[in-house]
C-alpha positions, 0 to 999 in steps of 0.5 A: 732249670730245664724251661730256662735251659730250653728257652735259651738253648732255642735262642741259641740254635735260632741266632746260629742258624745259616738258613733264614727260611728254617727259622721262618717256617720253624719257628711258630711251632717253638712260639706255641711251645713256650706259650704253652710253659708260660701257662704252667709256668706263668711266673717264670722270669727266665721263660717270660724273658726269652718268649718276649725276645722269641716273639718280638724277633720273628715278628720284625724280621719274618712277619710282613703282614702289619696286623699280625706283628702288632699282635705278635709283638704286643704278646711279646712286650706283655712277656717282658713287662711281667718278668720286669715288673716282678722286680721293679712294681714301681717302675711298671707304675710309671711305664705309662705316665712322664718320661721324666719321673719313669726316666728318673726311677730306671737309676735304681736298677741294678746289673742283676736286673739287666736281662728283663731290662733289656728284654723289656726295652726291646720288646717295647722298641719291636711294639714301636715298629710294629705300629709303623710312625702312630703317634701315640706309639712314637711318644714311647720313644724316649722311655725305651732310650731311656731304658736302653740307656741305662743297659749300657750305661750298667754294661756296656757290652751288654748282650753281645754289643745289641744295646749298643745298636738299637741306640744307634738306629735310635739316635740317627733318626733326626738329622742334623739341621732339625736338632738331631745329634747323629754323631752320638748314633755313630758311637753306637754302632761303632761300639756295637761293631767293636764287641763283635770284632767285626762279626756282627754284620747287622751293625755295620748294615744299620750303621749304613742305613741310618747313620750313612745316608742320614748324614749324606756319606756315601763313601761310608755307607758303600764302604760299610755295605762292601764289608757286610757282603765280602765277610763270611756270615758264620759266626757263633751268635750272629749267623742268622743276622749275618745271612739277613743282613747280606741279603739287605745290604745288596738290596741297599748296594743297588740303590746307593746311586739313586738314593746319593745322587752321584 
């Protein structure tokens, strides 16, 4: 109770905080602390779970160097798939094998069994990024669709609306003209958005980047960006992404011209 406790109360004072650099230099120490739990702890589902989410987040939005978050974040996916395959050994069978019959197994998951799902889910979407377009590391795409599918598929309001937004940016990859089906990425983060009431910025500045200018719609994208950088960024569980996604929106502001050509 007191690990589960203190997992989630950094999760909670790390999404709360209004000064990123805090949480860049910070953080590591609490990464080495829960590593440490783990290894008196090693079962502890609630633990493995909040380590891999620790893990896999510092890793996406503060490490710069590529082989440092490929190790990061494959600590983290390790994390995850242990608190997931204490409750579902079949499906860690067939996490490695066809989407299909893995795709297929991820029907029998319960609501209990949300929190390593997604835990899992987006862990192995961070391992993903990590690995920056490697093919074997793409072919893993549709398992975490699948996975992630599913979470809102249970609830759709899962972890505050972020399931909604991961299958958004997943599903405004390909753009129309090569078989793509982007207008399904914009109900996700119009849903994400709508779980937040409008507090979760980083939605709106995903929305932008990946549905806005793969869809050529610059009206909606500086709209979007407007929005993120007049809105106040204090908000309980999304502060930290709020202040990113301020300073990430600007940064896309000024290249609204270029990028649209207008």
């Amino acid at each position: 109770m007191v690990t589960h406790r203190l997992g989630a109360s950094l999760g909670n004072a790390i999404i709360n905080q209004d000064d990123p650099a805090t949480v860049r230099d910070g953080a590591p120490a609490y990464l080495l602390l829960v590593d440490g739990l783990i290894a008196d702890q090693p079962d502890d589902r609630d633990l493995l779970i909040a380590a891999a989410q620790l893990y896999s987040s510092y890793a996406m939005v503060f490490v710069e160097d590529p082989p440092r978050a490929r190790v990061m974040t494959t600590k983290a996916r390790g994390y995850a798939r242990r608190a997931f395959c204490a409750a579902q050994p079949r499906l860690c069978e067939l996490d490695s094998g066809p989407q299909p019959p893995f795709a297929a197994e991820l029907q029998d998951i319960t609501p209990s069994q949300l929190p390593a799902l997604y835990a899992y889910a987006t862990s192995w979407a961070a391992w993903i990024k990590a690995r920056g377009g490697e093919p074997l590391a793409l072919a893993d795409v549709p398992k975490v669709e699948a996975m992630l599918t599913r979470v809102v598929e249970l609830d759709e309001v899962f972890a505050r609306g972020e399931a909604q937004l991961y299958l958004g940016v997943l599903r405004s990859q390909i753009p129309p003209a090569l078989g793509g089906h982007p207008e399904l990425g914009q109900t996700h983060f119009e849903k994400a958005i709508a779980v937040s009431e409008g507090r979760n910025l980083f939605a709106k500045l995903e929305y932008a980047r990946n549905y806005a200018r793969l869809v050529f719609d610059r009206e909606l994208h500086d709209r979007l960006l407007h929005e993120v950088l007049t809105a106040d960024p204090v908000a309980p569980g999304y502060t930290l992404g709020n202040v990113l996604a301020q300073q990430q929106a600007q940064v896309l502001l000024e290249s609204s011209a270029d990028y649209f050509g207008e």
